[in-house]
N, C-alpha and C positions, 0 to 999 in steps of 0.2 A: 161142341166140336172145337178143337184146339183152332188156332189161327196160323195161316200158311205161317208167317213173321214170329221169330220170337225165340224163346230160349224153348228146347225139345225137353227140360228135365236130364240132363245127361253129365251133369255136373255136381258134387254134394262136397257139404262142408263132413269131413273126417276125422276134426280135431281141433281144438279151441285150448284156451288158458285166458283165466281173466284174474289178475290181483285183487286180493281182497285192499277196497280202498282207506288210506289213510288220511284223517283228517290233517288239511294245511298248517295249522296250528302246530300238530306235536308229530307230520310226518319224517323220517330217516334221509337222511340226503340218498344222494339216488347218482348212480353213474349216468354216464352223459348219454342222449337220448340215444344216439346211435347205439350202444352198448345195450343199451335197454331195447331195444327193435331186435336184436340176436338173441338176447335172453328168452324175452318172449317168443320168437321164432322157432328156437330151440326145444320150449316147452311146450307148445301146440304141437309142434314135427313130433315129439316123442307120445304125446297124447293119441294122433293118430298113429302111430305105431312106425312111420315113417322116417326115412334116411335125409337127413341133408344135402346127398347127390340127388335124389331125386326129382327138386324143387328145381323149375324150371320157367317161374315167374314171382314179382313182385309187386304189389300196392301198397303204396305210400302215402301218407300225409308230409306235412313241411316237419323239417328235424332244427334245431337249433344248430346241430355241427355243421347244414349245409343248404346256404341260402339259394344256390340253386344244381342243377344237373343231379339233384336229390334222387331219383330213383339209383343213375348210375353208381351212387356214391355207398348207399343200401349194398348194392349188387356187388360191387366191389368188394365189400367190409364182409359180408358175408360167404363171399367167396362162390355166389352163384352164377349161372352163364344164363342170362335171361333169355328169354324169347318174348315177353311180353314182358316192360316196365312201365306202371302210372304211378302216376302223382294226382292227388284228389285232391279238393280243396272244397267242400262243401260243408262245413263244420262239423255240426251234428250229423248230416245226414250221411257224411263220410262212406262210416261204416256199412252200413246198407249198399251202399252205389260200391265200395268195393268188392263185395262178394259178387254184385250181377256182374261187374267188369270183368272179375276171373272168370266166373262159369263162362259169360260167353266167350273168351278166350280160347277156353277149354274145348269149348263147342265147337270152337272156328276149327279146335286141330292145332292153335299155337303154339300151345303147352298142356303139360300133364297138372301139374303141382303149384300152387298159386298159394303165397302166404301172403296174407294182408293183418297188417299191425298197426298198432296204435300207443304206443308209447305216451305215457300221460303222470310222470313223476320228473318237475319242474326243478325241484330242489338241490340240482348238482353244482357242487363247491366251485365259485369262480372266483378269476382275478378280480383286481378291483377295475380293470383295464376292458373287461371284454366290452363285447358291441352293445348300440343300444336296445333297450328291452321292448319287444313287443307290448309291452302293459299298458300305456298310454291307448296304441289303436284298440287293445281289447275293449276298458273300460269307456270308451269313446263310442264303442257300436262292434266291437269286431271286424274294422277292416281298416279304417286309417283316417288320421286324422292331423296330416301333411297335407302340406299347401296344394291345391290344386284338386285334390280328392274331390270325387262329387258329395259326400258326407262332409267334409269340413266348408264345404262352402256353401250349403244348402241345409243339410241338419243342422249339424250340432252347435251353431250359429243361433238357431231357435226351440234348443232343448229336444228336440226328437233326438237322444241321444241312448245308448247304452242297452240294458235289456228288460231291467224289472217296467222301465216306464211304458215301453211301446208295449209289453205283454199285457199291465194294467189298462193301455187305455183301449185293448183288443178285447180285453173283459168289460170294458165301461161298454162299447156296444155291442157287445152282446145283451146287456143285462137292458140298452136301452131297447133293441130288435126286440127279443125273447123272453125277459126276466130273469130273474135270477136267483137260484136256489143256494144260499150260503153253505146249508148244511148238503146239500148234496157234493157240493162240490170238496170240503170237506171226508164224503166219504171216500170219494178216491183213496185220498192220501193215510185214510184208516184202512184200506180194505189191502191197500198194497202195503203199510206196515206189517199187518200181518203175515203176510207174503212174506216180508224181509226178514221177521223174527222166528221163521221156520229155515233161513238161508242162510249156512254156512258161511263168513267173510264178510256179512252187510254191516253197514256201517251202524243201523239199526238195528241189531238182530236181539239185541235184550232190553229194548226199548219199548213197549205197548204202547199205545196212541189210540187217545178217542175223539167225537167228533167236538167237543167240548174242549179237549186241551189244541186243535188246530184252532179255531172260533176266538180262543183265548191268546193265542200267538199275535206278535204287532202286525199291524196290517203298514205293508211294505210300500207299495203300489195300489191303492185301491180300485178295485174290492179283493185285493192279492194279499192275504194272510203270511208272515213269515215260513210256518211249516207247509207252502203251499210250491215255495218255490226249492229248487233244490238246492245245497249245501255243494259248495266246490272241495272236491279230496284230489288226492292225487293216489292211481295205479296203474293201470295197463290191463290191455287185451288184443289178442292177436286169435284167429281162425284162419286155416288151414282148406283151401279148396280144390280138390280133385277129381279127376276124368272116374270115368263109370271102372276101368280096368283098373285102376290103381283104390279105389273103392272098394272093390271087389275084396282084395287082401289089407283093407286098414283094418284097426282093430275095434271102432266101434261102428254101430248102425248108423247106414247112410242118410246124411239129411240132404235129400236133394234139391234146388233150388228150379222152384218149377215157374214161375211167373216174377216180374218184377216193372216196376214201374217208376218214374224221376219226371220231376216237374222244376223249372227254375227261372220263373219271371222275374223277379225283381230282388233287390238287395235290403232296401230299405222301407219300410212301411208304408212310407211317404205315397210311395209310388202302385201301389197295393190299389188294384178298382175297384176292390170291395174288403174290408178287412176279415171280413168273416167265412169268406169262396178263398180257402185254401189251395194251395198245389198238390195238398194227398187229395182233393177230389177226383184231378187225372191222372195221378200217380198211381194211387188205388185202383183206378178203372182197368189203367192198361194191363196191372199184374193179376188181375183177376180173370179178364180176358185170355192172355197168354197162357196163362195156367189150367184155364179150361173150369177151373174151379167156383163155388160158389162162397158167399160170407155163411152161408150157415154150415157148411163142412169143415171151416175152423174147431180147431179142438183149443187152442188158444190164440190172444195176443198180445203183443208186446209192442207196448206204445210210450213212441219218445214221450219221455213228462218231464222235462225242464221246470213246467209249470202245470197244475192243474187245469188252465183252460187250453194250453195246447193239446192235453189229453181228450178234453171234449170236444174240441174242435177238428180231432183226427178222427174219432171213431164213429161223430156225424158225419162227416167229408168221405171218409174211409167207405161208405154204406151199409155200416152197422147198426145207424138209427137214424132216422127222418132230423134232417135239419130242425133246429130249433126242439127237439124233444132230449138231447141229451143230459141233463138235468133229471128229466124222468128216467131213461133210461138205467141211469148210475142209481139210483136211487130203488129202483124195482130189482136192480140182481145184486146176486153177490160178485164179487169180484176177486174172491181171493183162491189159492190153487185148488180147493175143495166148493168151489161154489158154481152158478151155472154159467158163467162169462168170465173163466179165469184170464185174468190182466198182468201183467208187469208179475211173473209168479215168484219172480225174485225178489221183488219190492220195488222196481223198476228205478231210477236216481232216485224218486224223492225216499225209496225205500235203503234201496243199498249201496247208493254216492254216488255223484255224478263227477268220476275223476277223467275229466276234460274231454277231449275226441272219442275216447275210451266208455266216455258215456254212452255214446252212440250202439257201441259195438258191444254193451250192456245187451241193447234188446236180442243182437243176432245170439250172444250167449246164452241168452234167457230162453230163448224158442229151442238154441240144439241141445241146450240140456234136457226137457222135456221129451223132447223128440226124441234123443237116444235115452233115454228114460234112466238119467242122474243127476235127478233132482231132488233125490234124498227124501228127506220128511216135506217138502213142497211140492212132490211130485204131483202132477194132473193124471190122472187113469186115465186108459185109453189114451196118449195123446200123440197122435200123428201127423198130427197137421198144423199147421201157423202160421199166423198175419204179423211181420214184423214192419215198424213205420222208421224213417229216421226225420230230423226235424233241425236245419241250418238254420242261421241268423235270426228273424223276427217270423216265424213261417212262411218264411220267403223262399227255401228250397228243400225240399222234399222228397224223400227215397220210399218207395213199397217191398216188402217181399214175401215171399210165399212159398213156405218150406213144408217138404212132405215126407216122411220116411218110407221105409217099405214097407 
């Protein structure tokens, strides 16, 4: 039985765009992010078959043209009259926590048309004058690393600093709890290559990968292999979310957003009670719950992989497999769009690039393409249903969702 509380299903995603991403290396300069947030807007509104008057809300991440009053700033350039503007801040998990934020919007009655974007191509031509650069707090941990900061005075002081470290030393206990299967963990990253070399745009897509050339990559973070962690690109993705009546007349099959769930205790690892009791364990709970729905009525999912063990540690948290068995798990299915626990069916980041916030909003692409069934030669049969995860900071906050078609 559904739960009195919660999202009713009355809300679906109608249309998406996600840039094929470009490696930071040899990518194209890129117009300023706000330009890039229309663009994409533009292209998702046309995918669902939808007008730009219609769009009567916004979600936002942070822009570089505007350090704050960011959604009004959106809203203006755009030319929309909002009824509902956010601003999200949850890294990875972004994307996820923006689609529940529109539908229930939507649900409340605030608005019809909710565009949420992710702008994720850094490379626009500046003075030599502009302000200072974010890259310091990124490479620092992602949040700051100015005097005063609880991270500059407590971490990075004693190396808990940045991302590959605290995700290695999330795997060291794991591997001390559990053990630790190299080559399992490894299959991931082979089984969602495949996945990426059947997908259109992936950064990977004529690239094969066995369990032998990941084993053989430098190990970054141990026991964290290079081809284990994702590759930074830069492109963009933006989806499109709308009331059941405007639904009605978009132009592809509704992905409705039937359950959803967000958890966010702490920022820094440090602070973590347990490193291995994730926030998808109640993130996971509650969107399953709400949704009415079970784990084994997934037809696929799509899970944040920044890194291989944030994969396994979502989809034992998530209750796809008994804590401490996910190793076995990954190991007994296949995982790729023709096998019997399709995962990541676009190659998920470590498959098709994880171009920044955009990563994120990777998985919500990955699930409605399946969902509206264009996915090309990756396509999943039958697939109507979907677990998507999002995944901030050190798995420190964490989004769920639960998408279903008709």
């Amino acid at each position: 039985m559904r739960p009195r509380k919660g999202l009713q299903g009355e809300a679906a995603i109608v249309g998406y765009v996600e840039l094929p991403p470009e490696r930071l290396s040899t990518a194209s300069p890129a117009p300023f992010t706000l330009e890039q947030w229309a663009q994409l807007s533009a292209a998702a509104l046309d995918d669902a078959g939808l007008s730009a008057e219609q769009v009567d809300g916004i979600v936002t991440s942070h822009l570089g043209e505007s350090e704050i009053f960011v959604p009004s700033t959106v809203a203006e350039y755009l030319g929309v009259r909002a009824n509902f503007a956010e601003l999200l801040d949850l890294g990875g998990a972004s994307a996820a926590g923006m689609v529940w934020r529109a539908a229930a919007a939507i649900e409340l009655g605030i608005c019809d048309v909710v565009l949420c974007a992710l702008p994720a191509r850094y490379l626009t031509p500046m003075s030599d004058l502009k302000p200072k650069s974010l890259s310091d707090a990124v490479f620092f941990g992602s949040s700051s690393n100015q005097f005063g900061s609880p991270q500059a005075e407590f971490d990075i002081p004693y190396g808990n600093l940045g991302q590959n470290g605290p995700y290695g030393q999330v795997a060291q206990r794991y591997a001390y709890e559990y053990g630790y299967d190299e080559r399992a963990m490894a299959k991931i990253v082979v089984d969602q290559r495949v996945n990426a070399n059947h997908t259109e745009g992936a950064i990977w897509k004529d690239k094969p990968l066995t369990i032998e050339d990941v084993l053989a990559s430098p190990i970054i973070a141990d026991p964290l292999h290079m081809l284990e962690i994702v590759m930074p690109c830069v492109g963009g993705a933006a989806v499109v979310v709308a009331s059941a009546d405007v639904a009605a007349k978009a132009k592809n099959r509704p992905v409705w957003v039937k359950g959803f769930g967000e958890h966010v205790p702490f920022k820094t690892p440090t602070y973590a009670e347990d490193l291995l009791d994730t926030p998808m364990r109640r993130a996971a709970e509650t969107a399953f719950t709400m949704s009415g729905l079970g784990r084994d009525q997934m037809d696929m999912v799509s899970i944040y992989d920044c890194y291989t063990i944030t994969v396994l540690l979502s989809l034992e948290d998530a209750g796809f497999c008994e804590k401490g068995k996910g190793m076995a798990f990954v190991s007994d299915h296949d995982l790729t769009f023709r096998g019997d626990f399709p995962l990541n069916t676009a190659g998920g980041q470590l498959g098709f690039g994880q171009a920044g916030l955009a990563g994120g909003m990777h998985h919500v692409c990955d699930a409605t393409r399946q969902i509206m069934e264009r996915a090309g030669a990756a396509q999943v049969r039958n697939c109507h249903r979907a677990f998507v995860s999002g995944n901030g900071g050190i798995l420190s906050e964490q989004t769920a969702l639960i998408l279903e078609g008709d």
